[in-house]
Residue frames as qw, qx, qy, qz and C-alpha x, y, z in Angstrom:
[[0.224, -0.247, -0.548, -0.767, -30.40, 28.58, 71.63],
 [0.440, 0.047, 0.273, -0.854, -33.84, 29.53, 73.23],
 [0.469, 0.338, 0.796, -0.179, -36.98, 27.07, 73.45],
 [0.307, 0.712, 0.040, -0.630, -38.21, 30.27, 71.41],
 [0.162, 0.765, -0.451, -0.431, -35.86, 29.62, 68.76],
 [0.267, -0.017, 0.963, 0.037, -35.63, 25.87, 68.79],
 [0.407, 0.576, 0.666, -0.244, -39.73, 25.80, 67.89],
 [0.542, 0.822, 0.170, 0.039, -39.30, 28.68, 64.91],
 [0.688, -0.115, 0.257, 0.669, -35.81, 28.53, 63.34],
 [0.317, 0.579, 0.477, 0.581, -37.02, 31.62, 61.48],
 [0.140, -0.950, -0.259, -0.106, -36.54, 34.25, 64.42],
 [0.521, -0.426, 0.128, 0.728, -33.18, 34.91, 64.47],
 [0.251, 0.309, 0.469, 0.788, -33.66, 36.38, 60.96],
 [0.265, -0.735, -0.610, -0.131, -36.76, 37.89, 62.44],
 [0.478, -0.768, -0.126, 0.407, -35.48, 39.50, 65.44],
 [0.524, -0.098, 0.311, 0.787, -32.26, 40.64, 62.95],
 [0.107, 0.536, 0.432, 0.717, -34.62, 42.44, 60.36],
 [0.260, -0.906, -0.325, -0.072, -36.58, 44.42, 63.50],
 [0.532, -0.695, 0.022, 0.484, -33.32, 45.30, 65.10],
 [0.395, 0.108, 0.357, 0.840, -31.74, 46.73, 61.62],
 [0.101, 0.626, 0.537, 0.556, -34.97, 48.64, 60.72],
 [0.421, -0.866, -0.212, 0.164, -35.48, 50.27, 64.36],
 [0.309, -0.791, 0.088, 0.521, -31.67, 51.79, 63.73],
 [0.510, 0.790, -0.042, -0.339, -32.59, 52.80, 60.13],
 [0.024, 0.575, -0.732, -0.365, -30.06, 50.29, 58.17],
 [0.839, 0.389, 0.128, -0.358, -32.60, 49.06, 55.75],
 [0.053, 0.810, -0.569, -0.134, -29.72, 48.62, 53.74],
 [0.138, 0.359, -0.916, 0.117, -27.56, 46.30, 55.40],
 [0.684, 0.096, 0.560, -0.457, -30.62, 44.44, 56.11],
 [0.736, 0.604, -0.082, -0.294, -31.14, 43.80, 52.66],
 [0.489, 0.626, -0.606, -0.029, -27.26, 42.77, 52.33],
 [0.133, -0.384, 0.825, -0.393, -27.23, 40.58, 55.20],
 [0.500, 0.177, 0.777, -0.340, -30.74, 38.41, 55.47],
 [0.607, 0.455, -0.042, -0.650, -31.86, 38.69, 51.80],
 [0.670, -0.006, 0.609, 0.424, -31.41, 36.08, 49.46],
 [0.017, -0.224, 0.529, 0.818, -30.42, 36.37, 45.94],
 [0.122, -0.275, -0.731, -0.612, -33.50, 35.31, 44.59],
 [0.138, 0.401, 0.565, -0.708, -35.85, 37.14, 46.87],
 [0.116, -0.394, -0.566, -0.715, -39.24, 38.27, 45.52],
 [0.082, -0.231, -0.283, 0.927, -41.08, 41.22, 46.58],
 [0.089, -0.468, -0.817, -0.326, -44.58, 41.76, 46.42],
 [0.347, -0.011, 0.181, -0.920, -46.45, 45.68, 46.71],
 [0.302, 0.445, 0.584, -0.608, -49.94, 45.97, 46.96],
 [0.286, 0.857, 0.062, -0.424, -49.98, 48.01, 43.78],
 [0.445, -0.406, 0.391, 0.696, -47.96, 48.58, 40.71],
 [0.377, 0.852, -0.029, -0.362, -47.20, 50.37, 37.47],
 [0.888, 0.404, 0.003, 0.220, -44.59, 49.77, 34.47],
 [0.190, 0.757, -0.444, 0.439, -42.10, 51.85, 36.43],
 [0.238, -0.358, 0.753, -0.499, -42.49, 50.23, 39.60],
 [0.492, 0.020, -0.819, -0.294, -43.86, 46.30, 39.41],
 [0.659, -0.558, 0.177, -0.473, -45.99, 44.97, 41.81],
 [0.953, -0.103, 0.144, 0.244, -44.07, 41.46, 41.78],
 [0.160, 0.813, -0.554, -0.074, -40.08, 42.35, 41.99],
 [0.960, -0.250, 0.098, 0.078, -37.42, 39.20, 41.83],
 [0.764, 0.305, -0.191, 0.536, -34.02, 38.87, 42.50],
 [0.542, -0.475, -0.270, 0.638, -31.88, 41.42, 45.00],
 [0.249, -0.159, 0.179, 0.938, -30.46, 44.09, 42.80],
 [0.222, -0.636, -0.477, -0.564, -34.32, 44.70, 41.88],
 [0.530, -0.733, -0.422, -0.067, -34.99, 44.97, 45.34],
 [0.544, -0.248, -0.024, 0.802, -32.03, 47.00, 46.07],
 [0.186, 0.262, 0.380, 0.867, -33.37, 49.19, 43.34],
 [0.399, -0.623, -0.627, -0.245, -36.85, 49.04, 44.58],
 [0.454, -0.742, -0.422, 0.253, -35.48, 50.68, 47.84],
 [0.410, -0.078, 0.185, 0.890, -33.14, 53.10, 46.06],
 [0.065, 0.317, 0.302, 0.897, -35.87, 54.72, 44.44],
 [0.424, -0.674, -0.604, 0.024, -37.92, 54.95, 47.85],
 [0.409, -0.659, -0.028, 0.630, -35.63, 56.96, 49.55],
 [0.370, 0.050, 0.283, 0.883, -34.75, 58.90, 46.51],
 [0.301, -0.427, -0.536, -0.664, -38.87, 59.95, 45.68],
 [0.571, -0.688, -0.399, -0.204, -39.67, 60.22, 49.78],
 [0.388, 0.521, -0.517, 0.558, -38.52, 61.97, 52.52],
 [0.660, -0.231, -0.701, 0.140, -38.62, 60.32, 56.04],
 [0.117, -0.729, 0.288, -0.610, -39.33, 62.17, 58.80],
 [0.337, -0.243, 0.782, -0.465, -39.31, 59.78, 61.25],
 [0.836, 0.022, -0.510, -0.202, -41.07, 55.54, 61.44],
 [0.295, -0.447, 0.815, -0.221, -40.79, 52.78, 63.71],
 [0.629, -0.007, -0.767, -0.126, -41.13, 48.41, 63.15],
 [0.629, -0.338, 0.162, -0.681, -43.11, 46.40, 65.24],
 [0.980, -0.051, 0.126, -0.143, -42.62, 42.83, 66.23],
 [0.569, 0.001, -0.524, -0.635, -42.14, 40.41, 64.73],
 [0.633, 0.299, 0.035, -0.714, -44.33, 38.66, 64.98],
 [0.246, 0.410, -0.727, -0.492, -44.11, 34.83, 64.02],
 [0.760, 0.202, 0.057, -0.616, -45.19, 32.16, 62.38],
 [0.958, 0.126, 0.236, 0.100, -43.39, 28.81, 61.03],
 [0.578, 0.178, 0.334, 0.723, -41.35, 29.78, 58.29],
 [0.057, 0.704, 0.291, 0.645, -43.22, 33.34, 58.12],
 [0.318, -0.424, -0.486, 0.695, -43.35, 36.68, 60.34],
 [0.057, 0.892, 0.408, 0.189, -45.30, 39.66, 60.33],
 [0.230, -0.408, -0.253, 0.846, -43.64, 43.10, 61.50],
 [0.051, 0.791, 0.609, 0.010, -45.73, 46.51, 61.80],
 [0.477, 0.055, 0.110, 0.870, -44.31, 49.66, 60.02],
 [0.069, 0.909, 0.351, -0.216, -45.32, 53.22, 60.53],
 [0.441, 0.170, 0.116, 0.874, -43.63, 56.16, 58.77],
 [0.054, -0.874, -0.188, 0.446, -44.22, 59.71, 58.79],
 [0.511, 0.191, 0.511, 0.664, -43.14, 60.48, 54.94],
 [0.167, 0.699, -0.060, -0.692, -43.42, 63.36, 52.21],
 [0.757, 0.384, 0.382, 0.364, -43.53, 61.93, 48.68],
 [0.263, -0.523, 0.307, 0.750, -41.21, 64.30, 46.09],
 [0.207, 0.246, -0.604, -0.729, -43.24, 63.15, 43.25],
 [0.126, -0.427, -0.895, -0.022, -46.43, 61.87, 42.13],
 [0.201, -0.738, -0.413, -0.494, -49.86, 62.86, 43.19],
 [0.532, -0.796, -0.188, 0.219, -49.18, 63.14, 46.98],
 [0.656, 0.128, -0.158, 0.727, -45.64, 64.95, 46.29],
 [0.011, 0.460, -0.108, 0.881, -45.48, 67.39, 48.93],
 [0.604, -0.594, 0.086, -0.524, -48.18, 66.44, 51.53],
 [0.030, 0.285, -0.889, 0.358, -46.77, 64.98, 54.43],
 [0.809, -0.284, -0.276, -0.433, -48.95, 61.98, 55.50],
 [0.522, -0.426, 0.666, -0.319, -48.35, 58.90, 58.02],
 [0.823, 0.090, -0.525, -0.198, -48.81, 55.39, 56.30],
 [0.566, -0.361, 0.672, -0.312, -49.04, 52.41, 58.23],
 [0.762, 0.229, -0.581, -0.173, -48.26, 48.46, 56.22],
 [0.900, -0.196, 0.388, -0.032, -47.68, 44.99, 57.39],
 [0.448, 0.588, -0.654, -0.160, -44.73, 43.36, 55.98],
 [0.916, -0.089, 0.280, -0.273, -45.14, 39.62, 55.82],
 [0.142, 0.652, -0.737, -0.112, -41.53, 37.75, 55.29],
 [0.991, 0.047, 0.107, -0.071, -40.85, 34.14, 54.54],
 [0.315, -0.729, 0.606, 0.053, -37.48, 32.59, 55.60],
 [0.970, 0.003, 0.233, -0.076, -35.57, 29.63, 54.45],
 [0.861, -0.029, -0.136, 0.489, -32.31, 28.37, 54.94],
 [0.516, -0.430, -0.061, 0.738, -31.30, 31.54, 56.86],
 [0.263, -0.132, 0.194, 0.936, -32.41, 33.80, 54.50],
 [0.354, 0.599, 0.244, -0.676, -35.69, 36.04, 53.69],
 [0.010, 0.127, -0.603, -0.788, -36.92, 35.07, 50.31],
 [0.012, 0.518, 0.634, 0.574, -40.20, 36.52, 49.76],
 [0.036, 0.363, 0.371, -0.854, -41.66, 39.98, 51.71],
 [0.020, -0.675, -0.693, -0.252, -45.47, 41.09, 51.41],
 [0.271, -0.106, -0.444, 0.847, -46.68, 44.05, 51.80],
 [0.150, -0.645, -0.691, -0.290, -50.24, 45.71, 52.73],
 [0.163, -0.332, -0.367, 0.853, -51.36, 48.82, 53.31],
 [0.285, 0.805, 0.469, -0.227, -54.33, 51.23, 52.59],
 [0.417, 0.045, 0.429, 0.800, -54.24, 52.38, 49.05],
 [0.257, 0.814, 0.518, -0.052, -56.99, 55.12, 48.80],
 [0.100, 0.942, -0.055, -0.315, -54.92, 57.68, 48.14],
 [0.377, -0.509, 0.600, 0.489, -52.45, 55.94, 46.03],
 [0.500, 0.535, -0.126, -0.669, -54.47, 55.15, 42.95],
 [0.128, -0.211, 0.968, 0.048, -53.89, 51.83, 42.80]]
């Protein structure tokens, strides 16, 4: 183990989530470093989509119906980016919504996604990003 790693016990999990997201297997990210009682936390929400999610299979769902309602042209993850028990990584996309108000204009979006580890597993993710055009 690395000095690195010795001092924050919370970047292997770190270094795991940047290296899943950079070759697009959000996925198995989710099945591998979530916990079960994760809780997920937008900027925004709505009675279809909460701003506070808990538990996996929400957050499983939560990213099912991203990819189902956007189409990806391309993104990359930054960092991370830590902190104690917490990291930061920096997400760009390059997206199309399928529905909604934007559904059809391709834009760029740029968020922070603030994670919080413990005992080896990711249980709680933040996220922040500019909502002017999301009606939030």
């Amino acid at each position: 183990m690395s000095t690195e790693q010795a001092l924050n016990p919370c970047l292997d999990v770190a270094n795991q989530l940047v290296a899943l997201c950079k070759e697009g297997k959000n996925i198995e990210a989710l099945d591998t470093l979530y916990a079960d009682d994760i809780e997920s936390v937008e900027v925004c929400g709505d009675e279809n989509m909460p701003q506070v999610m808990k538990g996996i299979d929400a957050i499983r769902g939560k990213t099912k119906w991203w990819y189902e309602n956007h189409e990806v042209h391309g993104g990359s993850c930054d960092g991370p980016y830590p902190n104690g028990d917490d990291f930061i990584c920096i997400f760009e996309m390059d997206i199309t919504p399928k529905a909604g108000p934007m559904a059809g204009k391709r834009f760029q979006m740029k968020e922070a996604a603030r994670y919080t580890v413990k005992d080896g597993k990711i249980v709680r993710e933040e996220f922040y990003y500019d909502v002017s055009n999301m009606g939030c």
